[in-house]
PADRENMAR-989984 format. One record per atom (N, C-alpha, C): x, y, z. Coordinates in steps of 0.05 Angstrom, whole numbers, padded with zeros to 5 digits, always signed. Layout:
BEGIN
XYZ ...
END
This chain:
BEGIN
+00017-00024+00000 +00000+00000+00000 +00018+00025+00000 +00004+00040-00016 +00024+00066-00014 +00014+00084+00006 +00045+00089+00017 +00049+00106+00043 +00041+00090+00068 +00053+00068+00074 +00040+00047+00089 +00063+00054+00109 +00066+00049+00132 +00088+00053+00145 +00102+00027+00143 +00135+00016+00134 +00144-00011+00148 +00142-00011+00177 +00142+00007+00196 +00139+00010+00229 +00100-00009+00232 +00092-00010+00222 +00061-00017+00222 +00072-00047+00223 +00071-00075+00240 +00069-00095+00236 +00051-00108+00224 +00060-00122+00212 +00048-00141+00195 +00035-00170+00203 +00015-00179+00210 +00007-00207+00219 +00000-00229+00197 +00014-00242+00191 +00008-00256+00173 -00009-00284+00193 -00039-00293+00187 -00045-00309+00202 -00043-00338+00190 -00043-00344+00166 -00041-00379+00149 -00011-00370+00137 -00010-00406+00144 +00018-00403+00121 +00003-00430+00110 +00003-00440+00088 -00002-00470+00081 -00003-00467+00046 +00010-00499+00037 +00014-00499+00015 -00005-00521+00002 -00002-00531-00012 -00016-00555-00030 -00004-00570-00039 +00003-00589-00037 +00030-00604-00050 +00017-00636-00071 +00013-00640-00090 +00011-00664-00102 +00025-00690-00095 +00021-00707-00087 +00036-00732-00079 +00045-00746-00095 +00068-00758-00111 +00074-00766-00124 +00059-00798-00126 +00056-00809-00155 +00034-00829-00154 +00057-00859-00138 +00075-00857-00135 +00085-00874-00112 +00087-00880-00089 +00080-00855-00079 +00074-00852-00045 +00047-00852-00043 +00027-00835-00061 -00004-00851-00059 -00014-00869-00040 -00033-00864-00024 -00051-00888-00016 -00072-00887-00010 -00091-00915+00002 -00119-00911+00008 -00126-00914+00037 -00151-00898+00039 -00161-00901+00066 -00192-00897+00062 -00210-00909+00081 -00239-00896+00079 -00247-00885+00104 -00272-00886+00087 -00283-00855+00107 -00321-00866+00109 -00334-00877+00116 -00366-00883+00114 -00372-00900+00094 -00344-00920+00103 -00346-00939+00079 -00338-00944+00045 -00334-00922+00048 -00324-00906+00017 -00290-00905+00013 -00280-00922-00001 -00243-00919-00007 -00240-00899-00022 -00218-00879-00015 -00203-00857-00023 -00175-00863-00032 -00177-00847-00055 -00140-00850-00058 -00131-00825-00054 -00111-00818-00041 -00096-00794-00022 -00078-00783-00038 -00093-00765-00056 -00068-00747-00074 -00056-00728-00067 -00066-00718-00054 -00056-00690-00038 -00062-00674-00016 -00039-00666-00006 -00033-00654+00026 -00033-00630+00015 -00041-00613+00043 -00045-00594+00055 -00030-00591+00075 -00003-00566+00072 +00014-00566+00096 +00010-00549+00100 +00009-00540+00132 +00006-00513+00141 +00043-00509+00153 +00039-00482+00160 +00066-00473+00187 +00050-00464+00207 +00058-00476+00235 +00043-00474+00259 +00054-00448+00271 +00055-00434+00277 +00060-00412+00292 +00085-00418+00306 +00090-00446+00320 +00104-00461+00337 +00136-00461+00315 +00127-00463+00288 +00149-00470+00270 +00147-00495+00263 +00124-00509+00276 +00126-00531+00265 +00112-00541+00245 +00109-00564+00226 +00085-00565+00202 +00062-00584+00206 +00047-00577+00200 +00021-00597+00199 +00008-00607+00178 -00004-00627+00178 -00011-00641+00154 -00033-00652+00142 -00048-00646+00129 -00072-00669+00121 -00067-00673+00090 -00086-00701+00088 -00088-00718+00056 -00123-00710+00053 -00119-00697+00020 -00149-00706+00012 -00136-00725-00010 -00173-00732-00021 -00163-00745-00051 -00194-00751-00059 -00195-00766-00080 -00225-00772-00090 -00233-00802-00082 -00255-00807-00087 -00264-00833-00084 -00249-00860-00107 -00240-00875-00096 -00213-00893-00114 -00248-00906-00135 -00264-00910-00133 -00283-00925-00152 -00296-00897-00169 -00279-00872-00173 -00296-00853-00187 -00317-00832-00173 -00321-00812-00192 -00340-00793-00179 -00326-00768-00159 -00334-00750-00151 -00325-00721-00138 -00327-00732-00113 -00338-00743-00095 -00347-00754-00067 -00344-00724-00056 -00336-00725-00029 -00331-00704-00003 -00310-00699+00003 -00305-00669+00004 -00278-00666+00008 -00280-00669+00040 -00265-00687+00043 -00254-00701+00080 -00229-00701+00078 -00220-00680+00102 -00193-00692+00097 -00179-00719+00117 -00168-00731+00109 -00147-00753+00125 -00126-00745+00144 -00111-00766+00152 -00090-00765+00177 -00066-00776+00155 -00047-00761+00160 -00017-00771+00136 -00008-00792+00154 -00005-00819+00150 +00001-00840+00160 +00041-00827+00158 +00046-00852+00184 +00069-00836+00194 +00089-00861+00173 +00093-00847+00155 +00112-00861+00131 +00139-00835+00125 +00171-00850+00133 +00185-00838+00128 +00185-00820+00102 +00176-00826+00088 +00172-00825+00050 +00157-00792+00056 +00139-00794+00065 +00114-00774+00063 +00127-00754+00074 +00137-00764+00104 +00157-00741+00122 +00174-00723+00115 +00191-00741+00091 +00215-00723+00081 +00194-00709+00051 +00172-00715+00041 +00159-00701+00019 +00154-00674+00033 +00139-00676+00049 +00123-00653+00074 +00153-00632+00072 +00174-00640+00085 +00198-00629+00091 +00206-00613+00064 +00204-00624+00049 +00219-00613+00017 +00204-00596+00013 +00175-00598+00008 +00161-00583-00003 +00155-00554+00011 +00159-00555+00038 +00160-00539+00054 +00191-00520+00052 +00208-00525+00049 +00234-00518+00039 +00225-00504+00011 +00213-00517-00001 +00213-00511-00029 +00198-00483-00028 +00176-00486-00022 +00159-00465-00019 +00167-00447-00005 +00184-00443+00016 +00201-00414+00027 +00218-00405+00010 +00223-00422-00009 +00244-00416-00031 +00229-00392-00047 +00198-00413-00067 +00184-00391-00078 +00184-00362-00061 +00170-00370-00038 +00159-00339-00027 +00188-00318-00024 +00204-00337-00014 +00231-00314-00011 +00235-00298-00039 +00233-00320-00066 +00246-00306-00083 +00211-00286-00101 +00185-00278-00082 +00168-00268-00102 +00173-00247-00111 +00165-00240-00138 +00176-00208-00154 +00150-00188-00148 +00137-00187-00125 +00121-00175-00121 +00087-00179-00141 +00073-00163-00137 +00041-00164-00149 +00053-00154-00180 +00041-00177-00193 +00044-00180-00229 +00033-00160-00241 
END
């Protein structure tokens, strides 16, 4: 904003990215009886510094179903994806060229 003070703090309240799961780490879980395949997480940054995590995905037999999200099963694989992508993405934001 112009004429904004930098002295004016700034609160940024979400940090969270979207990340696609590569189709080898993929998996299924259900939810009301219904199997899902788990394409993609949702990572936040906790205030704490630490990250948090959920899986959606669609119904594995077809159709849009409900967006529900899942619990990221505790798989080394996923851990270090979460990690990267989170790296990665401070990378973007560090390097943005401002509003296009």
């Amino acid at each position: 904003m112009r004429g904004m003070s930098s002295e004016i703090p700034v609160e940024v309240s979400a940090l969270a990215i979207n990340v696609t799961v590569p189709e080898p780490l993929r998996w299924t879980d259900t939810r009301r009886g219904e199997e899902f395949t788990l394409s993609t997480l949702n990572i936040r940054l906790l205030p704490d510094g630490h990250l948090a995590a959920k899986a959606y995905g669609r119904p594995t037999n077809g159709g849009r179903g409900t967006y529900v999200s899942f619990p990221v099963p505790d798989r080394p694989e996923l851990a270090a994806l979460i990690a990267r992508a989170a790296g990665r993405a401070g990378a973007l934001w560090a390097g943005h060229q401002g509003l296009g």
